[in-house]
BALOLUM-855104 format. One record per residue (C-alpha): x negated, y, z. Coordinates in steps of 0.1 Angstrom, whole numbers, plus 5000, padded with zeros to 4 digits. Example, Ala and Ser with C-alpha at 12.3 -4.5 7.8 and 13.67 -1.06 7.14 Angstrom:
<fibas>
+------+-------+------+
: east : north :   up :
+------+-------+------+
: 4877 :  4955 : 5078 :
: 4863 :  4989 : 5071 :
+------+-------+------+
</fibas>
This chain:
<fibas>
+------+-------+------+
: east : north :   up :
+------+-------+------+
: 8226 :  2751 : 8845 :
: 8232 :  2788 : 8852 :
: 8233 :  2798 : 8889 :
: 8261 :  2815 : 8903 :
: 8259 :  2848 : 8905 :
: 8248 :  2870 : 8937 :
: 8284 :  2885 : 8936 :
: 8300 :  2847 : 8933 :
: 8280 :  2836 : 8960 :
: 8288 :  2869 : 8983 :
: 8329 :  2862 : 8976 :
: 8324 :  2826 : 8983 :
: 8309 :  2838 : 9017 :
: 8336 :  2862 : 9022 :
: 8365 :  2837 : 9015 :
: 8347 :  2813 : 9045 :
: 8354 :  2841 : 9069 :
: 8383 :  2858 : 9081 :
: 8407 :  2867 : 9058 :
: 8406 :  2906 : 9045 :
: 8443 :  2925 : 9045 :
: 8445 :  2941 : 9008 :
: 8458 :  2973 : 9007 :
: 8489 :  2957 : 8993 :
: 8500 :  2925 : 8975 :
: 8507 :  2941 : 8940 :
: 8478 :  2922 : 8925 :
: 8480 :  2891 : 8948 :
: 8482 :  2863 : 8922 :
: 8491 :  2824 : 8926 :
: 8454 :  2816 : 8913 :
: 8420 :  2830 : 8916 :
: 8406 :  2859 : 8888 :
: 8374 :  2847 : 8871 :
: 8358 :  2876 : 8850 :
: 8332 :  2865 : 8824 :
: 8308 :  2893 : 8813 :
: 8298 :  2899 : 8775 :
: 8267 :  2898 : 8752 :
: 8237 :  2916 : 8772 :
: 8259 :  2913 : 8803 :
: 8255 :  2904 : 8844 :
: 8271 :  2900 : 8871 :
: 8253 :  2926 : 8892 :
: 8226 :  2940 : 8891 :
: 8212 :  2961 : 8926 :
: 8242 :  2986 : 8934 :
: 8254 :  2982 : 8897 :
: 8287 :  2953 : 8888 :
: 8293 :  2951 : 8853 :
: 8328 :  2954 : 8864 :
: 8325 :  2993 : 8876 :
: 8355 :  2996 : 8905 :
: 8375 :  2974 : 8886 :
: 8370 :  2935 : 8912 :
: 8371 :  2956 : 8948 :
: 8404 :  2977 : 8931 :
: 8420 :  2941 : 8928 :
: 8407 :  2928 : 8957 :
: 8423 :  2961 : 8975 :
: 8455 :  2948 : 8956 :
: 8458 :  2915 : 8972 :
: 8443 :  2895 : 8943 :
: 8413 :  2867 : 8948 :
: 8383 :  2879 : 8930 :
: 8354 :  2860 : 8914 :
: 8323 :  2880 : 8890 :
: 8305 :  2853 : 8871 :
: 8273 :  2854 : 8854 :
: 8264 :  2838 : 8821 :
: 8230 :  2838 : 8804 :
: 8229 :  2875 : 8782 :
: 8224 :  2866 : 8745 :
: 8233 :  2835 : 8744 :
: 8259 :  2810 : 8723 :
: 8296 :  2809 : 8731 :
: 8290 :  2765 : 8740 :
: 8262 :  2776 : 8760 :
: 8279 :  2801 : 8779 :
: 8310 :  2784 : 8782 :
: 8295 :  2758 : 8796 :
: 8281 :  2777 : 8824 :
: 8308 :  2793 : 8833 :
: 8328 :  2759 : 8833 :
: 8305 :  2746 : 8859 :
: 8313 :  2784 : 8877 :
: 8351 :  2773 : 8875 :
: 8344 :  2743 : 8891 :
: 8329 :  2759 : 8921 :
: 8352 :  2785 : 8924 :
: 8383 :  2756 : 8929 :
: 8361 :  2740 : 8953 :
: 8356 :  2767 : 8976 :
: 8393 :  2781 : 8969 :
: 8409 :  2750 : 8968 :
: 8433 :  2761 : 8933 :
: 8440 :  2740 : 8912 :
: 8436 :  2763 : 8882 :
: 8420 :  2800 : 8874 :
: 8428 :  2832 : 8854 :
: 8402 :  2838 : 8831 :
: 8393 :  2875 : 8820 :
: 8367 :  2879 : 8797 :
: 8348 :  2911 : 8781 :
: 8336 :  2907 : 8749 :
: 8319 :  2880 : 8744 :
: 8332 :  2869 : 8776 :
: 8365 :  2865 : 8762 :
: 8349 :  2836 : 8734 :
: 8335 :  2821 : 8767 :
: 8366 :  2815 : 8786 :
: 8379 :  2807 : 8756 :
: 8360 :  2775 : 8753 :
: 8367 :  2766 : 8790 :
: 8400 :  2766 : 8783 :
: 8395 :  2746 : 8750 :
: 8378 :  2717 : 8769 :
: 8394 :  2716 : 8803 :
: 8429 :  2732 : 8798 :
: 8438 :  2714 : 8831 :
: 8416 :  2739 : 8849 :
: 8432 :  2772 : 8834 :
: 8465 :  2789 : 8842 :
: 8454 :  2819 : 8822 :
: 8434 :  2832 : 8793 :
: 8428 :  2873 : 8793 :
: 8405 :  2888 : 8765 :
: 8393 :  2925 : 8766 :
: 8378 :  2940 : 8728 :
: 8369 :  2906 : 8721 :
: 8357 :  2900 : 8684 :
: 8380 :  2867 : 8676 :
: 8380 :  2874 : 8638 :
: 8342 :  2884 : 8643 :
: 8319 :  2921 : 8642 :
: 8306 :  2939 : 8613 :
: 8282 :  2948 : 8632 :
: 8272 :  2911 : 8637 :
: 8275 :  2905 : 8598 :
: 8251 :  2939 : 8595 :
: 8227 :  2922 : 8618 :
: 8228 :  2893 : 8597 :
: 8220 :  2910 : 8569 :
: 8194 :  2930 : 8584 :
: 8177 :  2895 : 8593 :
: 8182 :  2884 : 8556 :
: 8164 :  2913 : 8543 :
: 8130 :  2911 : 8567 :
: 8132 :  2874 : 8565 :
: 8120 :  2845 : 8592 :
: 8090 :  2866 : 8599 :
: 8109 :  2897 : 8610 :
: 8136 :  2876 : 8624 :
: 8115 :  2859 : 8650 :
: 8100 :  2891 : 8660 :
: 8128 :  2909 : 8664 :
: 8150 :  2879 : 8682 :
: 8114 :  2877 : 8702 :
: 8119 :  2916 : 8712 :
: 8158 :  2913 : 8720 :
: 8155 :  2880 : 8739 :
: 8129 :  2899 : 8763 :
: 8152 :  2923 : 8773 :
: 8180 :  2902 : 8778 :
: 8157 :  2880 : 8799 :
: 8146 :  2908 : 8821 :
: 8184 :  2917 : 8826 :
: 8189 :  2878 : 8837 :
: 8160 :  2884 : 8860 :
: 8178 :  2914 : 8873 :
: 8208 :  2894 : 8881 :
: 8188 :  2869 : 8902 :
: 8179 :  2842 : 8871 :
: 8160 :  2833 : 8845 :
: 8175 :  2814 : 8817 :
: 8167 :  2810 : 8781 :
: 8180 :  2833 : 8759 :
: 8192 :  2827 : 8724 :
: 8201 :  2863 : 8706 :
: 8203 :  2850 : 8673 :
: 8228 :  2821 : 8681 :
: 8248 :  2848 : 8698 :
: 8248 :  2873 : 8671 :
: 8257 :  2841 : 8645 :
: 8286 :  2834 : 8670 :
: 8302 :  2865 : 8665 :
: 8297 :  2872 : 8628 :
: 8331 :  2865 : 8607 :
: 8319 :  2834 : 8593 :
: 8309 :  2822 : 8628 :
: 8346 :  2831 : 8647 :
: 8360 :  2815 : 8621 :
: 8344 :  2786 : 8628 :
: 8350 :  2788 : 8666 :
: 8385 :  2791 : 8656 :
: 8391 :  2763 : 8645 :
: 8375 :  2741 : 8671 :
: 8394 :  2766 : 8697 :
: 8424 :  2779 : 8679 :
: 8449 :  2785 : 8713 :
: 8460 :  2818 : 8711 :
: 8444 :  2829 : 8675 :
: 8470 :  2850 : 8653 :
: 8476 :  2831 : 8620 :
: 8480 :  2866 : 8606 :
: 8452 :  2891 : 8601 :
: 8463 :  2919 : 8626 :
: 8495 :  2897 : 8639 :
: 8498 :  2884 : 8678 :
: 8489 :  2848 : 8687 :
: 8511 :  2826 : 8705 :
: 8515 :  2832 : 8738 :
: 8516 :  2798 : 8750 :
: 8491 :  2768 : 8742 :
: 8482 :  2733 : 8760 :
: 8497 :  2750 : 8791 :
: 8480 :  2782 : 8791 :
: 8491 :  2818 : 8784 :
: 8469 :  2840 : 8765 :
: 8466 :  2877 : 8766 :
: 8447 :  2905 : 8751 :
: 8442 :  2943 : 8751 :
: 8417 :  2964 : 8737 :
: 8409 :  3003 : 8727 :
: 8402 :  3025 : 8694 :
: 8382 :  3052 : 8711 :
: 8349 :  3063 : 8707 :
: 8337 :  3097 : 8717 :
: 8359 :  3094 : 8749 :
: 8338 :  3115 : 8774 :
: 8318 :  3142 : 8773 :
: 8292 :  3130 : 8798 :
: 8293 :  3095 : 8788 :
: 8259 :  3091 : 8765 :
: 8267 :  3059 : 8750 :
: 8298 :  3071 : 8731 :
: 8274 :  3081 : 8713 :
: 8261 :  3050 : 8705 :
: 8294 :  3034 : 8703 :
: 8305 :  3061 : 8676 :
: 8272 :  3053 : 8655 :
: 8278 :  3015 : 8653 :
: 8317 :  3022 : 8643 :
: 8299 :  3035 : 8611 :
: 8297 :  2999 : 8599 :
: 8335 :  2989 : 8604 :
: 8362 :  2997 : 8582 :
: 8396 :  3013 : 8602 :
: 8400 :  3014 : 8638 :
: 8375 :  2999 : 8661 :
: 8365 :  3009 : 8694 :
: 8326 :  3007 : 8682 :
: 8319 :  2970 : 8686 :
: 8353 :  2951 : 8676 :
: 8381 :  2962 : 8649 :
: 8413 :  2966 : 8667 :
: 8429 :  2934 : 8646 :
: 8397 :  2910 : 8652 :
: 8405 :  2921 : 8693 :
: 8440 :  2905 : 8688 :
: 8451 :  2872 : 8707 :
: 8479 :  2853 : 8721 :
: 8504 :  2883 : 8741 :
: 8488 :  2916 : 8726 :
: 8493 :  2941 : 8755 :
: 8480 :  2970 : 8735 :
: 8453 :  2975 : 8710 :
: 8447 :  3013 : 8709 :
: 8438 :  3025 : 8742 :
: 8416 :  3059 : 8739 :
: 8389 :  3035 : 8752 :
: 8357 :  3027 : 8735 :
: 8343 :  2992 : 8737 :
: 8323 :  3001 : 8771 :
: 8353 :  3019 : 8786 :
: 8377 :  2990 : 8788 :
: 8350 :  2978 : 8814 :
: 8349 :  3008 : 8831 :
: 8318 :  3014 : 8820 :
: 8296 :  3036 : 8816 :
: 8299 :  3043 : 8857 :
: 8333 :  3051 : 8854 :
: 8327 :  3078 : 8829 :
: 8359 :  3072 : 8807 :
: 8386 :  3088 : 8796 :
: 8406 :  3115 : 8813 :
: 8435 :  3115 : 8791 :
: 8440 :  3079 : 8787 :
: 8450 :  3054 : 8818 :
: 8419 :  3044 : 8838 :
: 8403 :  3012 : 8830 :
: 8409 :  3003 : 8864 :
: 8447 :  3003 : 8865 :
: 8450 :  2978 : 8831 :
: 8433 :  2951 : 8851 :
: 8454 :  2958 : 8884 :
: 8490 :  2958 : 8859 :
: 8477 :  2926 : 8845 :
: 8471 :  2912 : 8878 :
: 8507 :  2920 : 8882 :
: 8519 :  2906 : 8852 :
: 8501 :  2871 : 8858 :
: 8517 :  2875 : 8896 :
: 8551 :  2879 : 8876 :
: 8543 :  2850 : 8855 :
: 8540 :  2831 : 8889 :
: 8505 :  2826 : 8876 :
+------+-------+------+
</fibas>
């Protein structure tokens, strides 16, 4: 089983001593925030949260914080899993009887499946530029691995699940990593299989909203269409290269209609798939509200919801 994370274990510290006095209670919500990283993602690592800003500005808002880590490149079951067993922890130390789950990118199939098989546990379900409907750029990679066949495969999976299990060791573990299971995960054909073992909140339409309501559980969504959206910021770049391979709006990773699910809050923020975590180092967007402030609004919003 996947540890907690150093940042999990550092808030569960933190909630066993004296209470801290947020800034204000804008954010404060009935139950606890669990954010779930995405593909090639950690909790923290050394000075750097995946999460740039975006945790200590809720926590300054009056709103009960947790940063989870799940294995890097790994499968949506897998993950999931792990992050139940996270949940788990997280309502015994807090004492709630159920969590609002944010999730990033692959993050947001993760929570997904906690809610699938323990609804009881979840009051919310939040994806960020989540592919639901799947990636080109997955289907590329699968194509790429059907041209250089099992041979090339298994090197290259070798090469990619070494650096996802140096970033694990970064972020205090060492699990196994599985790059291949997470890139078939988030093809088209492989969302579409997800789906349908975990359709709450999946748009029956192909760019509609989902419903906002299933088994209990609201589910929300937001995500951008941005890609060169700083000038200092050198993964736009990267971000603009891999948009190459999707047809209309994308914000470099996800089409804006595969990022749809349940409540769509919006879909075209000038935010590239990065941005919408803050990252890199806060080096987003001038002209577009700061990554920041979506997550403290839609703290307020589940506060609203008296969730």
């Amino acid at each position: 089983m996947k540890k907690l994370s150093a940042p999990l274990l550092l808030a569960a510290a933190a909630l066993a001593a004296a209470p801290v006095h947020a800034a204000s209670d804008y954010a404060k919500t009935k139950y606890p925030i669990v954010l779930s990283h995405g593909l090639f993602g950690f909790g923290e690592i050394g000075p750097v949260n995946y999460w740039h800003g975006i945790p200590g500005d809720l926590q300054a808002n009056g709103a009960k914080v947790f940063t989870t880590a799940q294995t890097p490149a790994q499968s949506h079951d897998v993950r999931g899993e792990q992050l139940l067993a996270q949940v788990k922890e997280i309502q015994a130390i807090t004492g709630a009887a159920k969590v609002n789950l944010i999730g990033h990118s692959q993050g947001g199939m993760t929570i997904r499946y906690v809610a699938g098989v323990a609804p009881e546990r979840v009051a919310s379900v939040t994806s960020v530029s989540t592919p639901h409907k799947g990636s080109p750029v997955a289907d590329a990679v699968q194509v790429f691995s059907n041209v250089v066949g099992p041979i090339g495969t298994d090197i290259l999976a070798s090469v990619v699940n070494a650096v996802a299990w140096l970033i694990d060791l970064g972020d205090g573990s060492t699990s196994q990593q599985d790059a291949l299971a997470a890139m078939q995960n988030l093809t088209a054909a492989g969302a579409l299989a997800y789906n349908q073992r975990f359709p709450g909140g999946v748009p029956t339409a192909s760019c509609g909203s989902g419903a906002a309501t299933a088994n209990g559980i609201r589910f929300y969504s937001w995500s951008g269409t941005g890609l060169l959206t700083s000038g200092l910021d050198p993964s736009d770049w990267s971000m603009a290269t891999t948009s190459l391979l999707i047809s209309g709006p994308n914000d470099g990773l996800v089409p804006q209609c595969s990022s749809h699910l349940g409540t769509v809050i919006r879909d075209n923020y000038n935010m590239n798939h990065l941005d919408t975590v803050n990252q890199v180092l806060g080096l987003v967007s001038i002209f577009e509200t700061n990554p920041k402030t979506t997550y403290r609004q839609h703290a307020n919003r589940l506060k609203l919801a008296g969730l």
